[in-house]
N, C-alpha and C positions, 0 to 999 in steps of 0.2 A: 325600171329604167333610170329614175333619179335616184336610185340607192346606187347605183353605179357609176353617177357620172358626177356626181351634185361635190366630189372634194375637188377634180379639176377644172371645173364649170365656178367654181368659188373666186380661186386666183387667177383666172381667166378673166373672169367679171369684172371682178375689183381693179385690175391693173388697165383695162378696157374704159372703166369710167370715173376713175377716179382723177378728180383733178389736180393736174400738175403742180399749179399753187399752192394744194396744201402742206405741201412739207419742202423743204430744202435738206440739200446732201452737204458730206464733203468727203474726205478722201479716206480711204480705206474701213468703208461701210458707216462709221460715225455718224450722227445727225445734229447738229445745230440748232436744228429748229425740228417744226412739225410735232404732232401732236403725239408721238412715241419717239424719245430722242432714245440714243444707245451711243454706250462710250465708245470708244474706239479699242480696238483690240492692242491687251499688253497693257492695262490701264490697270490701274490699284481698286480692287474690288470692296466698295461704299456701301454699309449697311443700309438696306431697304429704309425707305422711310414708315413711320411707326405713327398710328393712331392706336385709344386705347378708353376702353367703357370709364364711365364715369356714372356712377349712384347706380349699378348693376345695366346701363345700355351703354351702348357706342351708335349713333346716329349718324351717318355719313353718304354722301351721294358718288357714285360712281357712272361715269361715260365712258361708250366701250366707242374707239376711234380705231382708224387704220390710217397705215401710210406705206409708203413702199421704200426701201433701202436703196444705196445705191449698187448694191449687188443686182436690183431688179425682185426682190423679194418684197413679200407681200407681211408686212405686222400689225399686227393687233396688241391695243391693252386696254386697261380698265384704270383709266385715271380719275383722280378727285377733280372737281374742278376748279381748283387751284393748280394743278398738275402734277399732283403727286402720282406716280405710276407702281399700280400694281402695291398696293402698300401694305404694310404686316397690320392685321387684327388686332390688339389684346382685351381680349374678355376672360373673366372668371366664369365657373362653374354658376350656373344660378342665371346667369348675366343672360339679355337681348339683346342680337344685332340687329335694326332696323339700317336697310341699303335699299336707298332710291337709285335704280339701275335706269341710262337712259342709252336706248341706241345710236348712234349718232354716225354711224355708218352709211354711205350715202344708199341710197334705193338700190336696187338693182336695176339693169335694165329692161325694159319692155321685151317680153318673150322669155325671161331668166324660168329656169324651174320652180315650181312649186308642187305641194303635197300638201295634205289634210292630213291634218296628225292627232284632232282633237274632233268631237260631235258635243251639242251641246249641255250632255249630261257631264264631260270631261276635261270640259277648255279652261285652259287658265293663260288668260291672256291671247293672245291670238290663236286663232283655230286651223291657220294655212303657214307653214313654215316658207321660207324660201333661202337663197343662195345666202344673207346677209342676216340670218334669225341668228336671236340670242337667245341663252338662258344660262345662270350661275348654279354651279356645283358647291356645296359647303364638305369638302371631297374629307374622309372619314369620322365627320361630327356624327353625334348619337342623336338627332334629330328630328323633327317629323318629319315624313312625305308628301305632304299637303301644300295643297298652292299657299304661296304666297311664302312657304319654310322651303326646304330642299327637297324641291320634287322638280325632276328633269325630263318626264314621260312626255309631259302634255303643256309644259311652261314654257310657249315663243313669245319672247320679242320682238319685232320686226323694228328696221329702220323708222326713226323717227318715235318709237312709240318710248313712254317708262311706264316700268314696273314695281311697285313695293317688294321687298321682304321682309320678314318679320323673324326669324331665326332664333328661336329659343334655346338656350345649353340646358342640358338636365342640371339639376345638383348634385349629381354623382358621375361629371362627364370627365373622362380620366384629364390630368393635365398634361398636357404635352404640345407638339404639330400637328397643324391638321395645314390644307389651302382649300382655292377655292380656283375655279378658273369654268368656264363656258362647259356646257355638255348637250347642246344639239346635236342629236344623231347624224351621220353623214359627211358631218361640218367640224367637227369638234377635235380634229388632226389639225387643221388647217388654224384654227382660233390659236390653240397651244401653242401649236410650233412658231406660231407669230407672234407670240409672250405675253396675252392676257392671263395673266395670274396674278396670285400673291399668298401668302401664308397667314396661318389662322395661328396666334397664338393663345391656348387655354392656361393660365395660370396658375401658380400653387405647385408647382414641381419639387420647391425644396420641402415640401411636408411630406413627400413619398421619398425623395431620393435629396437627403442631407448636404449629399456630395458637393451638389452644382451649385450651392446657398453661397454667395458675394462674388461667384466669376466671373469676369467679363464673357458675356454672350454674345457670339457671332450667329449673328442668320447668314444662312448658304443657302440659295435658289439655282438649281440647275434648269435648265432650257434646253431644247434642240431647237434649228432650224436645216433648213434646207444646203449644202454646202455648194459655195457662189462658185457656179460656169458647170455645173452637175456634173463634174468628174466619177467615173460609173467606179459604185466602190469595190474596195478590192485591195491588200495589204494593209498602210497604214494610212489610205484614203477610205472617211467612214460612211456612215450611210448617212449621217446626221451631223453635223456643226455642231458644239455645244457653248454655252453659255455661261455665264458664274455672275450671280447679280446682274444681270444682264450685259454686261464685258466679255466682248467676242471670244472664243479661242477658236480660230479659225484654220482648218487646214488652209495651207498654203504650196505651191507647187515649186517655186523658187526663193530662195535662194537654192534650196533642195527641200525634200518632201518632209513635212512636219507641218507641229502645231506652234500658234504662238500663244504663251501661255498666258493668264491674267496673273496680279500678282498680289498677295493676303501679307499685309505688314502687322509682325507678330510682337510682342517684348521677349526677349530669349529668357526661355530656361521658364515664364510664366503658363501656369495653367488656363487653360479657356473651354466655354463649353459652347458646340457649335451645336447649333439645329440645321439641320442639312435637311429641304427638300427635293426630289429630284419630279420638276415638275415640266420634265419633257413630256413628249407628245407616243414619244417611242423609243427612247433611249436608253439601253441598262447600263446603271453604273456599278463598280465592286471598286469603291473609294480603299486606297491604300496614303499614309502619310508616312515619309520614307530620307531618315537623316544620313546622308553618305554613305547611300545602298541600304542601309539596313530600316527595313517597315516596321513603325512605331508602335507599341502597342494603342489602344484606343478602347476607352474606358465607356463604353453602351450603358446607357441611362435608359431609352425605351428605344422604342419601335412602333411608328404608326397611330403618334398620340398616348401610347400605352408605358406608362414607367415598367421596365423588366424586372420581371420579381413579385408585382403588386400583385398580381392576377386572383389569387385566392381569398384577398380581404382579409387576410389577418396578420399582414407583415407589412414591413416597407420596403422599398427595392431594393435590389442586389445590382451591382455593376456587373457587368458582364465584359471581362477583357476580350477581344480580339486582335489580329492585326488588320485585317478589310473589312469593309463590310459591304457587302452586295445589298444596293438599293433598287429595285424596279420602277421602273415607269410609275409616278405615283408614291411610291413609298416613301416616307421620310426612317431618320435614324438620327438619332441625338445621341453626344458621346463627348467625351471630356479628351479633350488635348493639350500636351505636355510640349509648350514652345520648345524649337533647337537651342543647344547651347550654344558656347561662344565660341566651342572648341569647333562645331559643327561647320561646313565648308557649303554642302548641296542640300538644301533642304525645299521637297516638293510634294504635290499634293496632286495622285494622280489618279486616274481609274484604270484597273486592268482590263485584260482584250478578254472576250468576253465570245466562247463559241455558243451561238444563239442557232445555229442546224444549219444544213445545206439548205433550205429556203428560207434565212431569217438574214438580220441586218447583218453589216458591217460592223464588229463594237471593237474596235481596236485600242490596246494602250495607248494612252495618252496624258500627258503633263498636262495640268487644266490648272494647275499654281504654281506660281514659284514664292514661296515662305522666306519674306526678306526680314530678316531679325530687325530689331530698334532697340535701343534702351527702354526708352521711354513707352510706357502705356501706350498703344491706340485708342483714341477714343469711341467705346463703345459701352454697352449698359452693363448692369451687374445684373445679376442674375439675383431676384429677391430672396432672401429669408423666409424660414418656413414661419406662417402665420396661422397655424394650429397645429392639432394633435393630427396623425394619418387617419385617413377614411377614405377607404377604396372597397366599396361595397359591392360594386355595379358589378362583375363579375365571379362574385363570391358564391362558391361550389359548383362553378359551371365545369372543374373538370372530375369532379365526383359526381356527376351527374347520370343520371341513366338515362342516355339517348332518348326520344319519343318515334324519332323517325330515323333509319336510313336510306340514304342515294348515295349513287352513282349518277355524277355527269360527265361529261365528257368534250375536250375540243376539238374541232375536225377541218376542214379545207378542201374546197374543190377549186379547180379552174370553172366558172360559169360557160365554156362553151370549150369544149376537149379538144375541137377540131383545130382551133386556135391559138394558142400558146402566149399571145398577147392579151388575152382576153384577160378583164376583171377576174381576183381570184374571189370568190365566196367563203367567206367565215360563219360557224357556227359556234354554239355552246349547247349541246342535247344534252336532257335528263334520257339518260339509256331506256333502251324501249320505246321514247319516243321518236317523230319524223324532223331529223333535223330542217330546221326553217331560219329562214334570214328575221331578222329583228324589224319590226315593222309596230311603231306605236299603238295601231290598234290590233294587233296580235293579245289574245287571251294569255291569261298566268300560263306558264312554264309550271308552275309548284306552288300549292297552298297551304300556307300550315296555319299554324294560332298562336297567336300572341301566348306567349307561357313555354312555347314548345323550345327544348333542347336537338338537334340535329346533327349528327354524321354523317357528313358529303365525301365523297372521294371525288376525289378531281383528276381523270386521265387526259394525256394528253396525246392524241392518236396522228400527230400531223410532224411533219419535219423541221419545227421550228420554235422557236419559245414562245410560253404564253403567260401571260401574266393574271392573275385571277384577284379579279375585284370586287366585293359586296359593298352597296350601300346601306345606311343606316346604321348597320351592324359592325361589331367584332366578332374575329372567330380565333378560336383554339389551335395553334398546330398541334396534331398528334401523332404524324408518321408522316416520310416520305417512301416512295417508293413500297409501301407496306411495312416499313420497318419503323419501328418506334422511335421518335426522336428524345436524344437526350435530353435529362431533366433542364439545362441551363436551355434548351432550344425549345422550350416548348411555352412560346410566348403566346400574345395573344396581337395578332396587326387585322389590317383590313385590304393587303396586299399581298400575295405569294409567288413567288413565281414554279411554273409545270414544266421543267427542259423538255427538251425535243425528242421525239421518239426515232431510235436508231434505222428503223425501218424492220427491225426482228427481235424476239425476245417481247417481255411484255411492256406495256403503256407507262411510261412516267406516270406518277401521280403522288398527288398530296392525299391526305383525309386530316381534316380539320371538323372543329366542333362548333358545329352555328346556333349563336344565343339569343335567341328570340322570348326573351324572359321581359325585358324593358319591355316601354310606352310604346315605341312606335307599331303603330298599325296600318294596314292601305296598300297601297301597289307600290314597289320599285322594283330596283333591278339590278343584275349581276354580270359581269361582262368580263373580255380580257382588256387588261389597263393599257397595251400596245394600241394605241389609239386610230392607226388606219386599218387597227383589223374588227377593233368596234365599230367604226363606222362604215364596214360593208360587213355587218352583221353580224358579229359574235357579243350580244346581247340577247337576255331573256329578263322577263317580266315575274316577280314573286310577289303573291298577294298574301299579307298573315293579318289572319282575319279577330275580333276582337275579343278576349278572353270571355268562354261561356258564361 
């Protein structure tokens, strides 16, 4: 029953009892005050604020607060207590994040839901989740799963409590984007789309990819939230509002239907290399940059944390041209940008429409920048110099490898009550063969392998709408879509993919990718779809890899 009710039971709560005084509005959603401020939409898009390790830690405290918009919407973030919001990471390879997380979300009220999600052999941190639990994702770090590192199974924070992390990087953890943002099951739509995140940056990129060494670097944070007066979507009304550094780009119904868009001041004609995460809750993006009609090429550095190219340990990367690049919910893409020139007129930065199945969102084209030239420099940072020789070891001959295991999994969807049509819909992710079942913390492994083991997963996707396929701790290989081999320049390594929608005849979409279970990490986690309200009524499973014989 509370897997079912516990995301609208959330902002029902919080709007119910949260005091009026803590935050102040003003007009056209903007905030002033209150403890998650947001610009106002059509606002000049301001790199995140930046902390960064020093003698191999970065030691920092974060508070997860909420407030409500004047749209009547419900946010959340994870501020310093200073009030930095949502801030960028930087550690190297080697390096320790220690983050004192404290809840600070008011209680919920008397009679709110609760679940048992921990027994005393499993608890880390509180043992009864409820409508206002926390816990932090370190979302595609190569990490442990252990309390107190990045484990999400059994790690609640409740209102009022903190929590230590202690977050180790391997010294072979690729350089690139990683974030981080809440993953309480059930709850963790709701957390997202109300903007606790921020991005992880790992160090040392120009010693894999030459390229990006003295560019001025742009971080790009994508968001969804809810879109204000819920206009039911449908054309170029979407299912989701999006974001850019936290600067609205809000449908809007008049003056005529449209976005307004945020705007990125560039120097014309200067190269830049942007990290772009797209850390909506459920939002796909397919980023296109586009000078007087004509889509820019965009020079891909990695994918998912992972520089493109490096994969095999014996090279440095290759840029990889495109003109888009489709990011999922979760995915990052890094990629070098060629400012417009002077001769240029319309220069914008948009995501195409995006058909996600007759049951999936709204992802309509949209302007989400308008690229206003400058002379002069923006002020932002450069992108370091490579400070030694390449080493990129951690995936070395995992595609020359000879499988240990293969699966078949698969994603599916039912209505929970047929008779109904409003009823909650139920998500799975089944290993074939076995009974699909809703994701429930103390639910047994799904699949157990061993530390050392290499793996072939197909991923089908049996339902009418897109799915996004996410592994913690790990990377994995793409090998094939659809059964067919993918070409040598796509055959990267992320820790997001996305599975389209099945036609309703003919055979199952699917990926099969290579899972590399060769590193440290050992214990329980887990694999999901990164579409976050379909994780959170159940398209999660639990994999345990147990410790090398």
């Amino acid at each position: 029953m509370f897997a079912d009710v516990r995301r609208v039971l959330l902002v029902a709560a919080v709007l119910l009892f949260l005091p009026a005084a803590a935050f102040s509005q003003t007009a056209g959603g903007s905030q002033s005050g209150g403890p998650c401020p947001r610009p106002a939409a059509g606002s000049v898009v301001s790199p995140p604020p930046e902390l960064f390790s020093v003698n191999g830690v970065l030691n920092l405290q974060l508070n997860y607060l909420t407030t409500v918009d004047s749209a009547g919407r419900t946010l959340f973030c994870l501020n310093t207590p200073n009030g930095l919001q949502g801030p960028t990471l930087h550690v190297m390879p080697g390096d320790t994040l220690n983050v004192t997380v404290t809840n600070l979300v008011p209680a919920p009220p008397p009679g709110s839901p609760t679940e048992v999600v921990s027994n005393p052999s499993n608890t880390c941190g509180d043992m009864t989740m409820t409508i206002t639990s926390l816990n932090v994702h370190y979302h595609g770090t190569n990490t442990a799963p252990t309390c107190h590192s990045d484990e999400v199974i059994h790690t609640i924070i409740n209102s009022g409590e903190s929590f230590q992390y202690s977050v180790h990087f391997p010294t072979d953890e690729p350089p690139g984007l990683y974030w981080y943002h809440p993953h309480v099951h059930g709850i963790a739509e709701a957390a997202v789309q109300g903007g606790a995140s921020g991005v992880i940056i790992v160090g040392g990129i120009a010693n894999i990819q030459p390229a990006v060494a003295g560019l001025p670097e742009r971080v790009l944070v994508f968001r969804d939230q809810n879109v204000a007066g819920s206009p039911a979507p449908g054309g170029v009304i979407p299912a989701w509002d999006l974001s850019l550094n936290y600067v609205p780009i809000p449908y809007v119904s008049t003056p005529q239907p449209g976005f307004i868009p945020s705007i990125i001041k560039i120097k014309q004609g200067q190269k830049e290399f942007w990290r772009v995460a797209n850390s909506s809750a459920d939002t796909i993006l397919d980023l296109q940059v586009v000078y007087d009609g004509v889509a820019q090429p965009l020079s891909i550095v990695g994918f998912d944390g992972v520089p493109v190219e490096s994969q095999d340990g014996t090279q440095p990367g290759k840029l990889l041209t495109q003109t888009d690049v489709l990011i999922p919910p979760a995915g990052r893409a890094e990629f070098i940008v060629t400012g417009p020139s002077a001769a240029v007129q319309n220069a914008t930065l948009k995501t195409l429409r995006i058909d996600t199945g007759p049951a999936g969102d709204n992802d309509p084209e949209r302007t989400v920048a308008v690229l206003q030239k400058t002379t002069a420099a923006p002020s932002l940072p450069m992108t370091e110099s490579a400070t030694g020789p390449f080493t990129g070891t951690r995936f070395a001959g995992l595609a020359a490898a000879t499988p240990t295991a293969k699966r078949k999994l698969y994603f599916s969807e039912v209505i929970s009550d047929p008779t109904n049509p409003l009823s909650p819909t139920n998500f799975f992710i089944t290993v074939d063969g076995a009974t699909p079942t809703l994701f429930d913390a103390n639910n047994p492994p799904a699949i157990t392998t061993t530390q050392g083991s290499v793996e072939d997963w197909v991923i089908e996707n049996r339902t009418p709408e897109h799915h996004e396929f996410h592994m913690h701790q790990i990377h994995f290989l793409l090998l094939e879509l659809n059964g067919v081999p993918v070409t040598p320049d796509q055959r990267q390594l992320f820790d997001m993919y996305q599975v389209p929608f099945w036609s309703g005849t003919g055979p199952y979409p699917s990926i099969k990718v290579r899972m590399d279970f060769r590193g440290p990490d050992i214990g329980d986690f887990v694999y999901h779809c990164h579409i976050l309200g379909h994780e959170d009524n159940g398209m999660m499973a639990i994999i345990r890899v147990l410790p090398h014989p």
